[in-house]
N, C-alpha and C positions, 0 to 999 in steps of 0.2 A: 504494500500500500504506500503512496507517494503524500504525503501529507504537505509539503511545503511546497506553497504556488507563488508564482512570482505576481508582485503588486502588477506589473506592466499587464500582465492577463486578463488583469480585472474589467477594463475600461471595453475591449473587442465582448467580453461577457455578456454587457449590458443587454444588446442589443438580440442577444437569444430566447430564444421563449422558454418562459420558467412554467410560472402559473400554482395551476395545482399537481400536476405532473410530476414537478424537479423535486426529488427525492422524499415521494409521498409511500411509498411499497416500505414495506419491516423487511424486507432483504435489500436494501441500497438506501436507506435512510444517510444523508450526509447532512455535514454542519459545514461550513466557510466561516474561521475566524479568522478579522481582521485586527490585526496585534502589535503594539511597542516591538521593535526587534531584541528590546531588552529583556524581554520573554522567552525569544526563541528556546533557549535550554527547558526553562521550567513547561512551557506550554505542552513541548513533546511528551515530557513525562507528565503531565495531568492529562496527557489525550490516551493513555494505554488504558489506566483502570476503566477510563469515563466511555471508554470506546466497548471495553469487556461488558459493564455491565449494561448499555443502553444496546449494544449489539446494532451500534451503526461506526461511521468514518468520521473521523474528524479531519478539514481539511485546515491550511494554516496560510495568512498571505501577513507576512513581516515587514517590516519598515518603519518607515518616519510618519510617530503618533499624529503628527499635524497633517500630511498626505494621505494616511489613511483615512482617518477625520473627513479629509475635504470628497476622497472617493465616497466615503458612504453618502456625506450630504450630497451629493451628485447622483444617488443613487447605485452604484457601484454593488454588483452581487454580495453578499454577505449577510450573514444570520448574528452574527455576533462584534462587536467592535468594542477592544481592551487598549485605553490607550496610557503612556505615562503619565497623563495629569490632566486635571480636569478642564484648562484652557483648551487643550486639544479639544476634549469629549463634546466641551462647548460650540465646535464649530459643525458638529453633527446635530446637537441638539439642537440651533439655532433654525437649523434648517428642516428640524422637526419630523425625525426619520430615527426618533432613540425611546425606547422604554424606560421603566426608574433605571439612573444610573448606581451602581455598588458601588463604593469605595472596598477592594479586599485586600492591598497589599501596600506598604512601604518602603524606600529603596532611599541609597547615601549613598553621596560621590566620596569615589577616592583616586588616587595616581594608581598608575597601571604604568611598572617598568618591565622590558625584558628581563627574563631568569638572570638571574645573577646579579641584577641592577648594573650595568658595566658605567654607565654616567653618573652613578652616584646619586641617586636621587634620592634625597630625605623628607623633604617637604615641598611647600608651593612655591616657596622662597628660590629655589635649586632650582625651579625650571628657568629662569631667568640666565641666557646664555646658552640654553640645551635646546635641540630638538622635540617641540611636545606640541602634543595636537589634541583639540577638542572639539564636539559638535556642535555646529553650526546652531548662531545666536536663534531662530526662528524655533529649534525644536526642543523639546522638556530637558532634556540632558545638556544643551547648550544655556538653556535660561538657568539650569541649578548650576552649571559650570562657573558663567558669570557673578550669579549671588556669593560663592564661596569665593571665587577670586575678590572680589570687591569689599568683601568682609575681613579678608585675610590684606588688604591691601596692595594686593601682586599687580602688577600692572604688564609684564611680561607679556611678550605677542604670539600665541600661535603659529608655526610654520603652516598649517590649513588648519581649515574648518570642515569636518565632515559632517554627511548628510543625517548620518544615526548613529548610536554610541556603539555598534558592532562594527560598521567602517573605522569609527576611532580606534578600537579595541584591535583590530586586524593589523591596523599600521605599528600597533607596537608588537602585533607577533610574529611580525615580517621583520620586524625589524627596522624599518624604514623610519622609527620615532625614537628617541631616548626614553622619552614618558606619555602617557594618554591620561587625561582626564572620562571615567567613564563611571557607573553606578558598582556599587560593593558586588553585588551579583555575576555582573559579567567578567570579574577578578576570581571569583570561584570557579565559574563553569572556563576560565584557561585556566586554572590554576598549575596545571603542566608547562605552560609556556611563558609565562607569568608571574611575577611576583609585586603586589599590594605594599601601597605605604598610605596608611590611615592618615586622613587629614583632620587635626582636632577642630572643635566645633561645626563641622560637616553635616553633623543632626540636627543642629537649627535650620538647614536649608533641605530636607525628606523634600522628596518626589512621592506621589501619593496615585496609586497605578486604581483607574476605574474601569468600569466595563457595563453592556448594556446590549440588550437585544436590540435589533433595527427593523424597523417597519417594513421593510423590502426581503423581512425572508422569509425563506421557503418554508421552515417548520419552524413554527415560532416556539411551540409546546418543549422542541429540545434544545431553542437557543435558550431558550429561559434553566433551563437543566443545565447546561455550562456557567452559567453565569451564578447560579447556586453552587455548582462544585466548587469553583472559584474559593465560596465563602465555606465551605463546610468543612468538617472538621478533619475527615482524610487529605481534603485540598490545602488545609490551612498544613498539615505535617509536610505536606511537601514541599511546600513554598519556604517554609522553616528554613526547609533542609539544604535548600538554593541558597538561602543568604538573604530572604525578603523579610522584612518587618512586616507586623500586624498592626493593621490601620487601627 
């Protein structure tokens, strides 16, 4: 089963016919969740049990919370949409294609150096001079980026700005960055390639991750069913277990 679609898919979607058809049968029941990329790890693993016991597919479209945001208000196929922060969520609900929104999860920025730290990176202070890259000021993880630097004082420039904190996260597993700014979470799931340096008071500025069923989809009865696993009490251990706070 291929679970992860690219956001670019979504837009030619549109324009197919869903209706009552599109994954109405108990043998091909599917969900399309549109998701923070800062997800991707936890999401796959809340899609096994949730997939076992509803005995249908979860499918997954990752990216930039504010992009996915603007596809669904666009109308963009999709049953469920999780994004980092409520600014985002707002730009779906404005356009009035979003059920109750949940607040389930909490997430802290921290640096993100290659294994070994070879630059030496100890604080926010050290990227000053270094190679470091964070996401781009428009998306959640670029606005928490900003609050910490501006509270910490750093004034230090970005060699880029990436589009989501997994683009950031990649440039330091390539190697191509000294340091990344990117959320506590996505320093666990490389923690192989990876090594975390905590930025102190980093928790005044939580990212606060929501989600909400969309008027535009195909089984509304199981997008409402993901978005309760989200909260419940097996989905709250596993999200633990990722590195997410409890909202």
């Amino acid at each position: 089963m291929r679970r992860v679609a690219l956001v670019a898919l979504l837009l030619p979607l549109c324009a197919c016919g869903g209706g009552e058809d599109a994954g109405s049968s108990d043998d091909d029941r599917t969900i399309t969740v549109l998701a923070a990329a800062s997800l991707t790890d936890v999401f796959e693993q809340l899609a096994t049990p949730f997939e076992e016991e509803h005995g249908v597919d979860v499918t997954f479209s990752f990216g930039s919370s504010t992009d996915l945001a603007e596809l669904a208000a666009d109308g963009a196929p999709g049953d469920v949409l999780a994004t980092a922060d409520a600014t985002s969520m707002g730009l779906a609900e404005d356009a009035g294609v979003t059920g109750d929104v949940e607040t389930f999860a909490t997430n802290v920025l921290t640096i993100v150096v290659p294994e070994g730290n070879p630059a030496g990176i100890e604080s926010l202070d050290d990227l000053d001079g270094s190679t470091w890259v964070r996401c781009a000021d428009e998306v959640p993880c670029g606005k928490v980026a900003r609050a910490v630097l501006e509270a910490a004082g750093v004034t230090a420039e970005p060699v880029s700005l990436e589009e989501d904190v997994r683009a950031t996260l990649d440039k330091v597993v390539s190697g191509e960055a000294d340091a990344g700014l990117v959320y506590a979470t996505d320093a666990v799931a490389a923690a192989d390639d990876v090594d975390a340096v905590e930025i102190p008071g980093a928790e005044d500025a939580l990212t606060s991750y929501v989600a909400a069923t969309l008027e535009q989809s195909t089984d509304a009865d199981l997008a409402a069913d993901w978005v309760a696993w989200l909260r419940s009490e097996e989905g709250r251990e596993i999200l633990d277990d990722a590195g997410f706070g409890s909202p």
